[in-house]
N, C-alpha and C positions, 0 to 999 in steps of 0.2 A: 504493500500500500504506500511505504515511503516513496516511491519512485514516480506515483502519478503526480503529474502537473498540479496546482492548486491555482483557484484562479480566485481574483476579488470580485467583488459587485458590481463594480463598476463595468467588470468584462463585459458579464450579460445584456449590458444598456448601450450595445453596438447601434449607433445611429443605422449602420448600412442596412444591419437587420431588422433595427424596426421600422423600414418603411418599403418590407417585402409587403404587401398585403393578400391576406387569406384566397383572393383570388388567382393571387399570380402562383400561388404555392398549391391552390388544386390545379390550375389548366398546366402546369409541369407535372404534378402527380400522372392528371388522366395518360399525357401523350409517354410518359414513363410506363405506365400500364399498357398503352397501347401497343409499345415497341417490345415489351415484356410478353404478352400475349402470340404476338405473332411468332417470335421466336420461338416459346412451345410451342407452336402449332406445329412449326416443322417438325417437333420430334414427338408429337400424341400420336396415338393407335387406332390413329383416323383413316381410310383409306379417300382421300378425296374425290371427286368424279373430275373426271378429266374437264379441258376447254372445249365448248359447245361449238365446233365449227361451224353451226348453222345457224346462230342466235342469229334472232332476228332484232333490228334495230330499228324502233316506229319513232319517228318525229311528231308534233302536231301544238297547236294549242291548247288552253284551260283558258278557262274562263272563270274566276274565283269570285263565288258570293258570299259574303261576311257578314250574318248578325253581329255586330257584336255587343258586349255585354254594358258596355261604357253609356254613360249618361251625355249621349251624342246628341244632335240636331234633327241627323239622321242615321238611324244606327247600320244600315244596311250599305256596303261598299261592295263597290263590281270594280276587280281589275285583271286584266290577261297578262298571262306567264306563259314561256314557251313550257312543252310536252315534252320528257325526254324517257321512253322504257327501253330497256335491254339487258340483260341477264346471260353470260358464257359462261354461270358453274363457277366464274374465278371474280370476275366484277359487274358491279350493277349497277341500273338506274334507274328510280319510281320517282316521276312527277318532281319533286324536290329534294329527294334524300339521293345520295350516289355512295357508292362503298365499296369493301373488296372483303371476298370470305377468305378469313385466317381458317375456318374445317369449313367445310362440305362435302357431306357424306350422301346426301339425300336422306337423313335422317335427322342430323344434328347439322343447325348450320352457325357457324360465330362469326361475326362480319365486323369489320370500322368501318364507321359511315361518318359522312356530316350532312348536315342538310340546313333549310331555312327554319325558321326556330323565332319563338318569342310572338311578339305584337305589338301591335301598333294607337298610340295615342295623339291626336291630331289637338290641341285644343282652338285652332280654328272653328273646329266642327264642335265644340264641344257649349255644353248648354252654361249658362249663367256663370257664377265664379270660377266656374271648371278654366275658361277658357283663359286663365291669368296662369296656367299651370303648366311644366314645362313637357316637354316632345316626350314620350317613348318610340322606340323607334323598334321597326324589326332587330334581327340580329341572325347568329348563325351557330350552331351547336356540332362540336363532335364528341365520339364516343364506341359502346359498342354493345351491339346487339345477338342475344339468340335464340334462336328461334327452333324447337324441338316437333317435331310431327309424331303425330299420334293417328290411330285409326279412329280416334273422334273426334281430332283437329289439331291444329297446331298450336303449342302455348311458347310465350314471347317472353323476353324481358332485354331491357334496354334500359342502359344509364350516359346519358353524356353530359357534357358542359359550355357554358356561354366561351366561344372564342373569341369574340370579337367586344369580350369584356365591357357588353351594355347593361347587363344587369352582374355579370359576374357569377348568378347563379347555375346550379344544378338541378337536374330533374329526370325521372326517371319512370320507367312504363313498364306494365304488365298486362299481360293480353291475350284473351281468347282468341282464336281465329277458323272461321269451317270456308267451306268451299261449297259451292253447289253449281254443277254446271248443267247443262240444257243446250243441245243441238248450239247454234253458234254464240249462244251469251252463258257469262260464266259470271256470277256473286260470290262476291268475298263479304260477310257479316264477321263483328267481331264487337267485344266489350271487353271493360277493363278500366284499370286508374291509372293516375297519372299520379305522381307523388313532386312538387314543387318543393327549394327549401324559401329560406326566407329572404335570401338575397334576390333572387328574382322576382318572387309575389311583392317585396317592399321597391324595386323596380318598374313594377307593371300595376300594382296598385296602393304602394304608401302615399300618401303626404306630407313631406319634408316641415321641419318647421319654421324655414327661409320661405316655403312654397303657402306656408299657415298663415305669416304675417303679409305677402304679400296679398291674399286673396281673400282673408276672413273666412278659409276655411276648413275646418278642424283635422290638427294634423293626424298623419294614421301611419300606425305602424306593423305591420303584418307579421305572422309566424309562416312554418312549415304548414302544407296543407295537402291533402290527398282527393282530388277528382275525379268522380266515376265521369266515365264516354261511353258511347257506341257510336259504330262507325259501319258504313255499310256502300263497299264497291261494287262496281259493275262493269263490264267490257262486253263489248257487244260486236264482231264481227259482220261488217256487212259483204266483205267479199277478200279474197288475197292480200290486199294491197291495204284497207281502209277500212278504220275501228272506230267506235265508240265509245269514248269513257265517261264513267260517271262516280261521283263518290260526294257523300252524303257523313258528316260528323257533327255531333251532338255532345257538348261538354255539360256536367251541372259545376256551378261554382260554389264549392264548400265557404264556411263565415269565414274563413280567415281574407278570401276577395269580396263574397260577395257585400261583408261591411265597409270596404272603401267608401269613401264619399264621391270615390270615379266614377262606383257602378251604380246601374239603377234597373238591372235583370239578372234573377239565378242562372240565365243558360244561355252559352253560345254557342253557332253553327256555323257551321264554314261547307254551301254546295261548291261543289266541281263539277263542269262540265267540260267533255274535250273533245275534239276530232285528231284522229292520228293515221296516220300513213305507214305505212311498212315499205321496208327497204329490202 
C-alpha cells in the first residue's frame, strides 16, 4: 500500500474534468460500445447469411403528417422527405433509420443504426406565451438494435443517443412486431414503449427559468418517462417496379410530458404516406 500514489483534494477539482459534461461522457461511452460490439461479433457462434446479390433498392417519396402534441396554432404539419429501402443481409435502409448488422442469422439480428430522432418546436406557431419560448429542433440519434424472430413475431429492443447533442438525451425501445401478408400487400403491426430519460423530455418539454421570467410562464422541469405506441405499416405492390407505403404511429404521452405547459394533448401521430420505385 506504501507505494501507491497519494493524491490531495485539490487533485480531484481538475478544471479540465469538470467541464466534460455527462453528455459528452455517454455519446463516447455508446460509440465505445458500438466498436466493442462489432468486434465480438466477428468472433460469436453466429453463422451470418451471406450478401443478398439481388437486394432490391426502391427510391421514392413520404409525405409526413404530424399531430403533434404541442399547444400549437395549428397542431397538424405536412412535410416530404425522400424514401430510401434496401436491405443485403449486411446493411440497410427504412425510410429514416440506415444501419449495418454486427449478426444476422435470420434468427437473431444486432445492427448500429442512426437515424432522424427527437422533435420539433416552432414557437412561431405556437399559441399565446408559448410563442416567447425558445426552438426545439429535430436532431439525430445513434445506437443499436435487436431484433429476435419468433414463430409469433419478432421482439425488439433498441437503445441509442442524441449525437448531435440537442437535447443530449437517451432513449430507448421495446417492441412487439407480427407480419401479415396477403397476395401483393404485406402489414407490419406492432406495440410497445418507449423509455425517454430526463435530458431529452426536459429538452423537448421543460421550461427553463430564463424561458419562466421571460414569458410569465411557469417553469417545468421533467423526469425519466416510459411511453406506450403502436405503430402499424403497410406496402403494397402494384407491379415490379412501383410500391406503396404506408405507416401509421400513435404515441400516448405519460405526466412526466404531458404536464409541460408546451403540451395541451395526451397523444401524438405521425401518418406516412409514400410512393416508391424499385431499381
Amino acid at each position: 500500500m506504501s507505494n501507491l500514489p497519494t493524491f490531495k483534494k485539490s487533485t480531484l477539482k481538475n478544471p479540465a474534468i469538470s467541464i466534460i459534461s455527462t453528455r459528452a461522457l455517454l455519446g463516447t461511452l455508446t460509440a465505445t460500445m458500438l466498436m466493442s460490439v462489432a468486434s465480438m461479433a466477428n468472433a460469436a457462434p453466429f453463422k451470418n447469411l451471406p450478401a443478398d446479390q439481388d437486394a432490391v433498392l426502391s427510391l421514392g417519396l413520404n409525405v409526413l403528417i404530424n399531430n403533434s402534441a404541442y399547444d400549437l396554432d395549428d397542431g397538424t404539419k405536412v412535410r416530404a422527405l425522400p424514401g430510401v429501402f434496401y436491405d443485403n443481409n449486411k446493411f440497410y435502409a427504412r425510410g429514416a433509420q440506415a444501419g449495418a448488422y454486427l449478426i444476422n442469422d435470420g434468427t437473431n439480428q444486432l445492427s448500429a443504426y442512426a437515424q432522424l430522432a427527437g422533435n420539433e418546436f416552432d414557437p412561431d406557431d405556437a399559441n399565446g406565451a408559448l410563442a416567447g419560448l425558445d426552438k426545439r429542433k429535430w436532431s439525430a440519434a445513434a445506437g443499436l438494435s435487436y431484433l429476435r424472430r419468433t414463430p409469433i413475431g419478432g421482439f425488439r429492443a433498441q437503445i441509442a443517443t442524441d449525437i448531435l447533442d440537442r437535447s443530449g438525451g437517451n432513449t430507448a425501445r421495446l417492441t412487439y412486431l407480427a407480419k401479415i401478408s396477403k397476395d401483393k400487400l404485406t402489414v407490419y403491426p406492432s406495440i410497445g414503449f418507449e423509455f425517454y430519460d430526463k435530458d431529452y423530455n426536459n429538452y423537448y418539454y421543460g421550461v427553463s427559468d430564463e424561458e419562466s421570467v421571460r414569458t410569465d410562464i411557469d417553469a417545468y422541469e421533467s423526469r425519466n418517462s416510459v411511453n406506450p405506441y403502436i405503430n402499424i405499416s403497410a406496402n403494397y405492390d402494384f407491379n415490379d417496379k412501383w410500391a406503396g407505403f404506408a405507416n401509421q404511429n400513435l404515441s400516448v404521452l405519460p405526466n412526466e410530458q404531458h404536464d409541460s405547459p408546451m403540451v395541451d394533448s395526451r397523444t401524438e401521430s405521425t401518418t406516412t404516406l409514400g410512393l416508391l420505385y424499385k431499381f
